[in-house]
ZAMI-746534 format. One record per residue: x, y, z of N, C-alpha, C in turn; residue in one letter; residue number from 0. Coordinates in Angstrom, 3 decimals. Example, Ala and Ser with C-alpha at 12.3 -4.5 7.8 and 13.67 -1.06 7.14 Angstrom:
2
R      nxx      nyy      nzz     caxx     cayy     cazz      cxx      cyy      czz code pos
R   13.190   -5.690    7.800   12.300   -4.500    7.800   13.200   -3.300    7.800    A   0
R   12.850   -2.250    7.080   13.670   -1.060    7.140   12.900    0.030    7.870    S   1
% end
This chain:
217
R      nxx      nyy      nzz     caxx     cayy     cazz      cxx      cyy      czz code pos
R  -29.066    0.312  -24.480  -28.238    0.169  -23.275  -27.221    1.310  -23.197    X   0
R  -27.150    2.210  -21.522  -26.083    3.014  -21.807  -25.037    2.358  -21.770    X   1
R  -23.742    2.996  -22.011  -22.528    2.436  -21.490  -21.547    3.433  -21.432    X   2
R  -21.278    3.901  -19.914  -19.818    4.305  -19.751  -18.405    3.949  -19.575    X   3
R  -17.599    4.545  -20.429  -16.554    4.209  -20.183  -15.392    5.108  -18.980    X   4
R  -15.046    4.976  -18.426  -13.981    5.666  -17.883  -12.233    5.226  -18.204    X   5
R  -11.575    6.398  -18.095  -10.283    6.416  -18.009   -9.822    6.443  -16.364    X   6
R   -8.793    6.065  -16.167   -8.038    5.982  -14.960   -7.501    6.797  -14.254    X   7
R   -6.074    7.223  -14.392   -5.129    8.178  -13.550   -5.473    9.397  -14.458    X   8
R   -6.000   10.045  -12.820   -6.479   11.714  -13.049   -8.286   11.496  -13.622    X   9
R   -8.944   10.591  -13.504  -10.535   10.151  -13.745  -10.735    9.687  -12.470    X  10
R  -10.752    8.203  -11.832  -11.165    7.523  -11.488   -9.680    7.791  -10.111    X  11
R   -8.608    7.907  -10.419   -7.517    7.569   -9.729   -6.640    8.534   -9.174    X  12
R   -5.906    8.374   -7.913   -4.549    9.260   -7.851   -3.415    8.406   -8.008    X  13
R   -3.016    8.538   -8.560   -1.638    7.762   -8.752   -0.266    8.060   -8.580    X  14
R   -0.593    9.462   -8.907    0.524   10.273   -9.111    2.071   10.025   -8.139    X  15
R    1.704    9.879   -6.951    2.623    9.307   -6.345    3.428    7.895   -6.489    X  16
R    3.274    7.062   -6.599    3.163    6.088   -7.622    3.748    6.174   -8.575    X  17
R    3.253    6.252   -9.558    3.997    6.728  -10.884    5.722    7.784  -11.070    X  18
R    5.641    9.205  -10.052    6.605    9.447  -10.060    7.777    8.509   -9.365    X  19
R    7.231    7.729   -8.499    8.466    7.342   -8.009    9.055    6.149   -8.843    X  20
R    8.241    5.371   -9.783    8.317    4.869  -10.816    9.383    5.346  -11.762    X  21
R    9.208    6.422  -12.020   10.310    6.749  -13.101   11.267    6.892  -12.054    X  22
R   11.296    7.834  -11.360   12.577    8.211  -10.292   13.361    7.240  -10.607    X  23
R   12.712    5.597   -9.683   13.287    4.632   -9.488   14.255    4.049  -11.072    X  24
R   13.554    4.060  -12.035   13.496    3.592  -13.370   15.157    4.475  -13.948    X  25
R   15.118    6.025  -14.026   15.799    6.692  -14.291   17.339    6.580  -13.203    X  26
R   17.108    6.276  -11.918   18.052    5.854  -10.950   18.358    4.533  -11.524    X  27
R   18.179    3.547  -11.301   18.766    2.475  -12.195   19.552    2.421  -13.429    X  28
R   19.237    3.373  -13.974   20.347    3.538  -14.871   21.250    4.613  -14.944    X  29
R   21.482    5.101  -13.680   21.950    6.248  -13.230   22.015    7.552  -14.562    X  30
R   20.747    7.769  -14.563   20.393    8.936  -15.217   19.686   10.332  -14.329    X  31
R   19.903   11.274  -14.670   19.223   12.437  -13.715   17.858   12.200  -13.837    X  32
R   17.353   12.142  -12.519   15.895   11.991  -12.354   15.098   13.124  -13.088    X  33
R   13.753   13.038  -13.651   13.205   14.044  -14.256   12.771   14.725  -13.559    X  34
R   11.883   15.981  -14.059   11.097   16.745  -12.827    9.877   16.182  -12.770    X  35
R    9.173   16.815  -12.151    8.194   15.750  -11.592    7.131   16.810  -12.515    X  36
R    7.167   17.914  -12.928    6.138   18.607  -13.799    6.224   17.800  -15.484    X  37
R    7.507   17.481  -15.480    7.747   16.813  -16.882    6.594   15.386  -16.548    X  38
R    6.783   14.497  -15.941    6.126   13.375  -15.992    4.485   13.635  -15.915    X  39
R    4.417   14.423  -14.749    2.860   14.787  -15.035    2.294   15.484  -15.975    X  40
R    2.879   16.401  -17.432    2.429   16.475  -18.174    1.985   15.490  -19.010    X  41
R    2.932   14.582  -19.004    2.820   13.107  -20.087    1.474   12.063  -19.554    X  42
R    1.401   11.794  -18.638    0.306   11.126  -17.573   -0.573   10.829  -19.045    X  43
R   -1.132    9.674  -18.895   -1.863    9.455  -19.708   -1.080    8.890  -21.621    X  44
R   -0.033    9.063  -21.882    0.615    8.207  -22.986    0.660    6.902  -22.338    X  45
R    1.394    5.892  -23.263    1.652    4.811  -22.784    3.369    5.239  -22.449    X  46
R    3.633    4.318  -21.086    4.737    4.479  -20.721    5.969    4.649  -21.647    X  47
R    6.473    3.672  -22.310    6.994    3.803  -24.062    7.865    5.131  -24.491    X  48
R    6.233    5.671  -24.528    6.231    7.188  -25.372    6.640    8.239  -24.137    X  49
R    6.433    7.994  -22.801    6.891    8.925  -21.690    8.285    8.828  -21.573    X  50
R    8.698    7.791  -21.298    9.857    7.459  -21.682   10.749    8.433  -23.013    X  51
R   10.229    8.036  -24.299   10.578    8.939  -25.043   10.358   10.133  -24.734    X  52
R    9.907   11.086  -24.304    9.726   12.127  -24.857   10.481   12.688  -23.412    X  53
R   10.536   11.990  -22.398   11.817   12.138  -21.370   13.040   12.156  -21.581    X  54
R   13.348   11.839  -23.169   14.803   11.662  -23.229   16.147   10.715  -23.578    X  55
R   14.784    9.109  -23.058   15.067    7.806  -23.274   15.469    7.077  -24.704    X  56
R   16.929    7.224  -24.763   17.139    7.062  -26.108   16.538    5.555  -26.468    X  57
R   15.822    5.465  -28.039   15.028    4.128  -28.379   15.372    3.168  -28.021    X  58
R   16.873    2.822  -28.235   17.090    0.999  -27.590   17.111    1.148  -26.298    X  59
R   16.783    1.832  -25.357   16.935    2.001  -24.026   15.717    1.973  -23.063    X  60
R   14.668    2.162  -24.491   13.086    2.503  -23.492   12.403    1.639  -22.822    X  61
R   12.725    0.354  -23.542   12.084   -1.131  -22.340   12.554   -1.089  -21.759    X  62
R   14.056   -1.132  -21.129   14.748   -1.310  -20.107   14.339   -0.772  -19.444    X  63
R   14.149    0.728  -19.420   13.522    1.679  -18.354   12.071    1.438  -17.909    X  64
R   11.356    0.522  -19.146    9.811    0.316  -18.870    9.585   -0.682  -17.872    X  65
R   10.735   -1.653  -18.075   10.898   -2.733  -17.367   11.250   -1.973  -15.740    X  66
R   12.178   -1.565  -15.536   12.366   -0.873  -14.325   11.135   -0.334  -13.852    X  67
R   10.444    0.546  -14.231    9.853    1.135  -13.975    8.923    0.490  -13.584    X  68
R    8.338   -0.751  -13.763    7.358   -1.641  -13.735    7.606   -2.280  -12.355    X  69
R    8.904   -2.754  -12.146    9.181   -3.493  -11.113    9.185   -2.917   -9.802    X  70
R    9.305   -1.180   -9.491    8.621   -0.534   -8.933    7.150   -0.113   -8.632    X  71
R    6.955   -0.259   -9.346    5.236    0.167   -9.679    4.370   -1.316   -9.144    X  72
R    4.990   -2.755   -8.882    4.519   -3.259   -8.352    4.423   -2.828   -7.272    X  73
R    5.313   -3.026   -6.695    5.551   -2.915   -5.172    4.840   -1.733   -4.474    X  74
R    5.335   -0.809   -4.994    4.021    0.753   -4.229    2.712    1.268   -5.016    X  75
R    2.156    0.549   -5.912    1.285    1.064   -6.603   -0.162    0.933   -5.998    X  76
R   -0.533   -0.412   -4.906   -1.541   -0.014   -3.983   -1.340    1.112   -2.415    X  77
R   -0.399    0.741   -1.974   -0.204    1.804   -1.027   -0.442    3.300   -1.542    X  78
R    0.342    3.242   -2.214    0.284    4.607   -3.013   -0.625    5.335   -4.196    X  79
R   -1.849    4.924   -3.838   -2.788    4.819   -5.236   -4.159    4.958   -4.282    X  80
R   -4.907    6.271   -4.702   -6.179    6.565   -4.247   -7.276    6.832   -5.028    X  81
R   -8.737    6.383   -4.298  -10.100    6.743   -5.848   -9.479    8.497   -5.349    X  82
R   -9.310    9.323   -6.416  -10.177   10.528   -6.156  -11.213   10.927   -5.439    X  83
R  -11.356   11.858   -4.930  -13.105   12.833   -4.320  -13.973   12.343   -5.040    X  84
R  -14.971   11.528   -5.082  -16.458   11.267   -5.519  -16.451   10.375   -6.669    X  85
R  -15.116    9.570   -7.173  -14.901    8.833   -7.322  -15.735    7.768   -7.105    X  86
R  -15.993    7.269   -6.035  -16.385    5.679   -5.699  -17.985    6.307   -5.692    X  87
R  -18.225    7.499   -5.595  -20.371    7.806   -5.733  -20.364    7.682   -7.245    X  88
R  -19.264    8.115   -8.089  -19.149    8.356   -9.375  -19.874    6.877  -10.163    X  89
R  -18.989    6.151   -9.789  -19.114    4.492   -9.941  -20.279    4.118   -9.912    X  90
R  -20.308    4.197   -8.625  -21.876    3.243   -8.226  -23.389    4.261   -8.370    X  91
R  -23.292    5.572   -8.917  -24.067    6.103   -9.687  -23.915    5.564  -11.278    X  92
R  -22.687    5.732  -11.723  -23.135    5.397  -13.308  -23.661    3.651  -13.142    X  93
R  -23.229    2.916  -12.097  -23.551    1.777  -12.724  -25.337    1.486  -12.539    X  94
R  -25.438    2.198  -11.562  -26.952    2.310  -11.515  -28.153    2.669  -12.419    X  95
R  -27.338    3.119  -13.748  -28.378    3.066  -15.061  -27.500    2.930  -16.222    X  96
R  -26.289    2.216  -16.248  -25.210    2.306  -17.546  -24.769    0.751  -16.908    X  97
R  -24.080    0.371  -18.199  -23.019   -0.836  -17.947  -21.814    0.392  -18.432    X  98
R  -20.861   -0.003  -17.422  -19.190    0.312  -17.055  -18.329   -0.358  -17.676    X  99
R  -17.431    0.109  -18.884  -16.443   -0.020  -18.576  -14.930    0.991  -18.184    X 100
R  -13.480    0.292  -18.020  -12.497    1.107  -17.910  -11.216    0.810  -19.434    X 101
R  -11.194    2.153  -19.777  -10.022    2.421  -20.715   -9.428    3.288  -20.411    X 102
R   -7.739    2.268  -20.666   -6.623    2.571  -20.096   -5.557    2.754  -20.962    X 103
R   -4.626    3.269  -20.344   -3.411    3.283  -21.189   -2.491    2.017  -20.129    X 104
R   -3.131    2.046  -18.905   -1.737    1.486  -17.732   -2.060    0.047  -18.687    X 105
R   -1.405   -0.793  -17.494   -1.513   -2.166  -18.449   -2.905   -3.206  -17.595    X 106
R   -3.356   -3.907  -18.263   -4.787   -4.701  -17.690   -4.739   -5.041  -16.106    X 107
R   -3.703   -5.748  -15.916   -3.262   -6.128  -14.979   -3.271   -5.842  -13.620    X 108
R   -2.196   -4.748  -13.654   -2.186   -3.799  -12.381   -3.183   -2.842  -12.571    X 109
R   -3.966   -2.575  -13.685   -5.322   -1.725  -13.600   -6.480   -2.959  -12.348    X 110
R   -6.843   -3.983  -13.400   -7.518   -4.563  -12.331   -7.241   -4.739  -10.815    X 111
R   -5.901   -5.163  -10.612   -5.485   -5.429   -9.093   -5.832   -4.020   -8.410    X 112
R   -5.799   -2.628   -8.951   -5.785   -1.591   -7.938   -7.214   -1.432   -8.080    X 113
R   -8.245   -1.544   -9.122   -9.379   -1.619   -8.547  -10.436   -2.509   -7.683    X 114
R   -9.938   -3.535   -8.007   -9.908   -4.955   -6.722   -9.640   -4.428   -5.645    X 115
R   -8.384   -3.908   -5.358   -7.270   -3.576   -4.032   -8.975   -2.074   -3.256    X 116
R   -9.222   -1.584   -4.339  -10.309   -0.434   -4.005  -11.249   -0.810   -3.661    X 117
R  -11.768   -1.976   -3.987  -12.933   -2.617   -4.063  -14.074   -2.057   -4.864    X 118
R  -13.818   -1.629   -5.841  -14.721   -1.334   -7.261  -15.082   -2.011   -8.666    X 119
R  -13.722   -2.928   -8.242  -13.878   -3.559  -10.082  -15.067   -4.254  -10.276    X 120
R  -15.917   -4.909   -9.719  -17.259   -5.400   -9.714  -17.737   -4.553  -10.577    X 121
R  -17.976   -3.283  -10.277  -18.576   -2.627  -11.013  -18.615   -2.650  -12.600    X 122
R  -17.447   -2.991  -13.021  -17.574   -2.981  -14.364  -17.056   -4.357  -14.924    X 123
R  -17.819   -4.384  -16.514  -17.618   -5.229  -17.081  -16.560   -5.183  -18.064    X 124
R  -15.982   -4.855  -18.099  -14.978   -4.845  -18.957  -13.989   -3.828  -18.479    X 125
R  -12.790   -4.671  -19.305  -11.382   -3.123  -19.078  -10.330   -3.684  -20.085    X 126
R  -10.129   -2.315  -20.839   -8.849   -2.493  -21.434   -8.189   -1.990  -21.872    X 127
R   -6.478   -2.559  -21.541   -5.539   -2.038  -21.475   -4.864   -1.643  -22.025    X 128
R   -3.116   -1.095  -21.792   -2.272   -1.100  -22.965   -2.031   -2.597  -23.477    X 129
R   -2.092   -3.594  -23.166   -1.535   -4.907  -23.745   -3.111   -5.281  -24.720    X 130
R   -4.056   -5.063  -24.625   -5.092   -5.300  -25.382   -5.358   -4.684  -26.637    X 131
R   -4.871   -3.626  -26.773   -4.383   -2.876  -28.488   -2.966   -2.995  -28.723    X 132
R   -3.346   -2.917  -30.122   -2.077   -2.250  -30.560   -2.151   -0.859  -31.030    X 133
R   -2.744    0.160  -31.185   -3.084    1.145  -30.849   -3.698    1.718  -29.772    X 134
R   -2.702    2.668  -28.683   -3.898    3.289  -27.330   -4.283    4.362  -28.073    X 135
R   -4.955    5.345  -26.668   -5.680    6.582  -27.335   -4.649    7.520  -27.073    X 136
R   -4.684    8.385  -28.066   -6.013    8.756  -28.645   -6.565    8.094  -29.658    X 137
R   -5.973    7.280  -30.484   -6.646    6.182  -31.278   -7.764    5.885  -30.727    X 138
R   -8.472    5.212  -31.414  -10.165    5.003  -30.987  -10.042    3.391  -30.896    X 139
R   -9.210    2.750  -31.326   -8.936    1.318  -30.970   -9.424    0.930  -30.078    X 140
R   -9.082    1.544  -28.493   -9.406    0.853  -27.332  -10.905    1.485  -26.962    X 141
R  -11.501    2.284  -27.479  -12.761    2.687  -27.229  -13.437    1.706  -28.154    X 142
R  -13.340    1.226  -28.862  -13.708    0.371  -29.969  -13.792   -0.676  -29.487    X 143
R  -13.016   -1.415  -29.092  -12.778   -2.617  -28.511  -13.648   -2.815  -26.684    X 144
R  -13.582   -1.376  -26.532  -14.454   -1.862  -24.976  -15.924   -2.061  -25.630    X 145
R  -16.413   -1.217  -26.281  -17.391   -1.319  -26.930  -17.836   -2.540  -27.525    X 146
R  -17.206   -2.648  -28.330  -17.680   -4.389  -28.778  -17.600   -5.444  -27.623    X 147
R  -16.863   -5.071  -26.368  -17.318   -6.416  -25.259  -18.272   -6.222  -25.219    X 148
R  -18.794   -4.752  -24.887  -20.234   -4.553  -24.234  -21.091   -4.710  -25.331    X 149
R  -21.551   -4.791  -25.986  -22.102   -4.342  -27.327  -22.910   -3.604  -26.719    X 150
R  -22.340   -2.099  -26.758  -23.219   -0.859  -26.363  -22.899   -0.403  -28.049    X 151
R  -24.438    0.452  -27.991  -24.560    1.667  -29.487  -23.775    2.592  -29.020    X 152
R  -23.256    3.392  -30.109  -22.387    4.118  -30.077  -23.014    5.724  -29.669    X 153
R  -24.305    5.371  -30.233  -25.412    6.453  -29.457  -25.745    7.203  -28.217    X 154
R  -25.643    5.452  -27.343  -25.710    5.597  -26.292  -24.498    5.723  -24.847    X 155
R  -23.310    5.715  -25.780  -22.323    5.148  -24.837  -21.663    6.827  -24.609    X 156
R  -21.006    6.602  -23.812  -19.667    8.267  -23.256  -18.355    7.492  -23.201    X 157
R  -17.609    8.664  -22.844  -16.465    8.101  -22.502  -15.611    9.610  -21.276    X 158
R  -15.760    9.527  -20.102  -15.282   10.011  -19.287  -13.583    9.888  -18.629    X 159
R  -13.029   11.350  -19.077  -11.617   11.304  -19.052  -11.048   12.718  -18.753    X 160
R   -9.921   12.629  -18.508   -9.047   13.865  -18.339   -8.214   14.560  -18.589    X 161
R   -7.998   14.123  -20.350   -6.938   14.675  -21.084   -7.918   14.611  -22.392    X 162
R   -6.807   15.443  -23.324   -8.055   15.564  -24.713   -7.338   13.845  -25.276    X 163
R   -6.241   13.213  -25.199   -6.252   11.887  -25.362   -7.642   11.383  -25.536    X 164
R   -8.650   11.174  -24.472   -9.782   10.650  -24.092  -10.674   11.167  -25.011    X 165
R  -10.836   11.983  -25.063  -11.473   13.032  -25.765  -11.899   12.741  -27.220    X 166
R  -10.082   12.580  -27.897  -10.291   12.557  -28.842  -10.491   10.682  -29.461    X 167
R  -10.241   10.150  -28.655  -10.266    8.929  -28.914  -11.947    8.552  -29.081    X 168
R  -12.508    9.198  -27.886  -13.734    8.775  -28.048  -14.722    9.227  -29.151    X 169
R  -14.503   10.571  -29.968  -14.611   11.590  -30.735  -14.331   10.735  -31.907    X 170
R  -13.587   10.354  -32.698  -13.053    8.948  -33.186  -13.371    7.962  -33.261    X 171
R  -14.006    7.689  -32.178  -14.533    6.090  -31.974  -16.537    6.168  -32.207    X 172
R  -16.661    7.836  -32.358  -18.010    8.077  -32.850  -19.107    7.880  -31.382    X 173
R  -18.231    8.216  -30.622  -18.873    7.996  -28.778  -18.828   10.199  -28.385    X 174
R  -19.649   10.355  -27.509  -19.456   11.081  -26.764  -18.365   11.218  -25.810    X 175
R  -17.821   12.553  -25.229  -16.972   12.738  -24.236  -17.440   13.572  -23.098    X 176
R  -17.082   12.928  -22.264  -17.168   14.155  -20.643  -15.736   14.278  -20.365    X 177
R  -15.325   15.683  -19.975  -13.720   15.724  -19.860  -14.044   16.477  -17.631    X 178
R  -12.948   15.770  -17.609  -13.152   16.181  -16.236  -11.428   17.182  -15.418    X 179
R  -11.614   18.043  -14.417  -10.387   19.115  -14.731   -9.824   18.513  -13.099    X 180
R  -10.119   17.067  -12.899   -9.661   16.940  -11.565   -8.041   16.001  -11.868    X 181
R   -7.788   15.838  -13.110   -6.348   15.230  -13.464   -5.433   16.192  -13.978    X 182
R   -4.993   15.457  -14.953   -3.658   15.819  -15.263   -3.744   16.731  -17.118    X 183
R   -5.341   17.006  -17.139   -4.891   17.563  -18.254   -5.306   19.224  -18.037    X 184
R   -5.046   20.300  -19.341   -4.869   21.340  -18.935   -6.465   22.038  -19.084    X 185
R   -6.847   22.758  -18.635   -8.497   23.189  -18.631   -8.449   23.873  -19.758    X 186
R   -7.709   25.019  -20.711   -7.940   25.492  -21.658   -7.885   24.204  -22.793    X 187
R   -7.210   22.936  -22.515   -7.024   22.265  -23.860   -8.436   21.219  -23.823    X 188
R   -8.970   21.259  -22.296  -10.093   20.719  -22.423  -11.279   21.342  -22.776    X 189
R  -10.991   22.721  -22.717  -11.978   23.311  -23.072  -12.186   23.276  -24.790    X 190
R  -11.121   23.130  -25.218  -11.295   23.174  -26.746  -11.447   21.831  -27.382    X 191
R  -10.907   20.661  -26.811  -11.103   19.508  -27.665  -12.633   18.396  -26.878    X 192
R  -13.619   19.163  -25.840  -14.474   18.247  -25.294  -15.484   19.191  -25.397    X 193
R  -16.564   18.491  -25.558  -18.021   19.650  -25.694  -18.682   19.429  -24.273    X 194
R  -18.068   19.114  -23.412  -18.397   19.008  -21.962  -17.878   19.041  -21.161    X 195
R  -17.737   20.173  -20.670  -15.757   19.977  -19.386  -16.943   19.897  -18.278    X 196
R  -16.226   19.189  -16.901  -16.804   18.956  -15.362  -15.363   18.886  -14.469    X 197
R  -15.874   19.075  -13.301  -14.260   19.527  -12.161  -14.517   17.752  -11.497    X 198
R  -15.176   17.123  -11.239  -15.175   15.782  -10.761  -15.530   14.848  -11.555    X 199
R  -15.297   13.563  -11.042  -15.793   12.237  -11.526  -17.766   12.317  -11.257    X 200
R  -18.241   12.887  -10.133  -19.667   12.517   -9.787  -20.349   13.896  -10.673    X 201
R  -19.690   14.693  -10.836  -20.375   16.223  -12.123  -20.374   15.483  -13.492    X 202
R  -19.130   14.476  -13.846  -19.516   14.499  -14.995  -20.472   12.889  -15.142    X 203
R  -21.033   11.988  -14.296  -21.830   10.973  -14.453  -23.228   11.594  -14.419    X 204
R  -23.274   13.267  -13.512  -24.755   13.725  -13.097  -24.924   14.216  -14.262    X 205
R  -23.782   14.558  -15.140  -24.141   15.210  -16.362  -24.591   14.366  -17.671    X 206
R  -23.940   13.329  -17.468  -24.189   12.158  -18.559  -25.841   12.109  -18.307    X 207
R  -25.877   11.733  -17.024  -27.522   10.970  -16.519  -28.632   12.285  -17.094    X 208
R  -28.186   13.647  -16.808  -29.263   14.410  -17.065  -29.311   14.601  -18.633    X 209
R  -28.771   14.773  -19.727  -28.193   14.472  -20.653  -28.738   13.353  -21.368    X 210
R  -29.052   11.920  -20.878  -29.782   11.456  -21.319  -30.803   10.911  -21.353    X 211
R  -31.452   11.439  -19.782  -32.963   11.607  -19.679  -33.640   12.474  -20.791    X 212
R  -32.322   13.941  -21.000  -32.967   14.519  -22.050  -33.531   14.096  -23.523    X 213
R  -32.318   13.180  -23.653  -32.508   12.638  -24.855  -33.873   11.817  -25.321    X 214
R  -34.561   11.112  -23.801  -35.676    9.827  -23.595  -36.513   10.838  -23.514    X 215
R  -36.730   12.771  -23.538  -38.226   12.925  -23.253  -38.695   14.007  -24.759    X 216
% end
């Protein structure tokens, strides 16, 4: 059985709007100077936590802000939240010869509701989040764990993403990677930590599919 996995914001998602105003909001609440908006989109892809940290957020201070940040992120995170370009062919091509799942760093929750809100989550069987490990990726934990829902071989499975996070998690988790240059990570760092870079979500499923026809002849 194949099985793909995908990652979210900057894979499958735009969020970006969303998310910055998230911190904005988060960092305004505690009347702190808002960050730049190149700072947050480098981080894209940690768990919030660690964005937080590395923003500045002194330790006893970082839930508070996670918490803020959250309570925003309800409220505009479907308005403000789009599939990417080829995105939704991406989908309903891999599911057409793979079982799907999604690994995330966001949390289960509002992952499912915005792909519901898209009308995609059907597609896959499984998803999981930051609240479902206690290690995210790049740890191989959560590649591990989607895996055992599905009980896909490790042979047969990928893992499609946009930071070497993904990359290396899946690399780790003894899975293949497709890295894709339509998010938030940098093309030279994908070029070095993925043995497959692609510019979309539907390049890198055509690449999986041809890839492992090769493998069946």
């Amino acid at each position: 059985m194949q099985v793909i996995l995908f990652d979210l914001d900057g894979t499958l998602i735009d969020s970006t709007e969303a998310i910055i105003g998230g911190f904005c909001a988060a960092f305004e609440r505690h009347n702190h100077r808002r960050p730049l908006q190149e700072a947050v989109c480098a981080l894209i892809g940690h768990p919030l936590d660690v964005m937080f940290s590395q923003l500045g957020v002194a330790p006893e201070k970082v839930q508070d802000y996670v918490s803020a940040y959250k309570e925003h992120y309800r409220v505009v995170s479907k308005p403000q939240t789009t599939l990417l370009p080829t995105a939704r062919e991406a989908i309903a091509l891999a599911h057409s010869f793979a079982t799907l799942g999604v690994v995330t760093t966001k949390t289960s929750r509002y992952s499912r509701e915005l792909l519901e809100h898209m009308g995609v989550m059907h597609y896959f069987d499984v998803l999981i989040g930051r609240e479902d490990v206690t290690h995210p990726k790049p740890h191989p934990e959560p590649v591990l764990r989607a895996l055992e829902a599905l009980g896909g071989m490790k042979a047969s499975s990928w893992m499609v993403g946009d930071t070497c996070m993904d990359m290396m998690a899946a690399k780790e988790a003894g899975i293949c990677g497709v890295a894709v240059t339509c998010g938030y990570g940098v093309l030279s760092h994908l070029e070095a930590c993925a043995s497959h870079v692609t510019i979309s979500p539907i390049e890198a499923v055509e690449k999986i599919l041809k890839l492992s026809r090769n493998d069946t002849n």
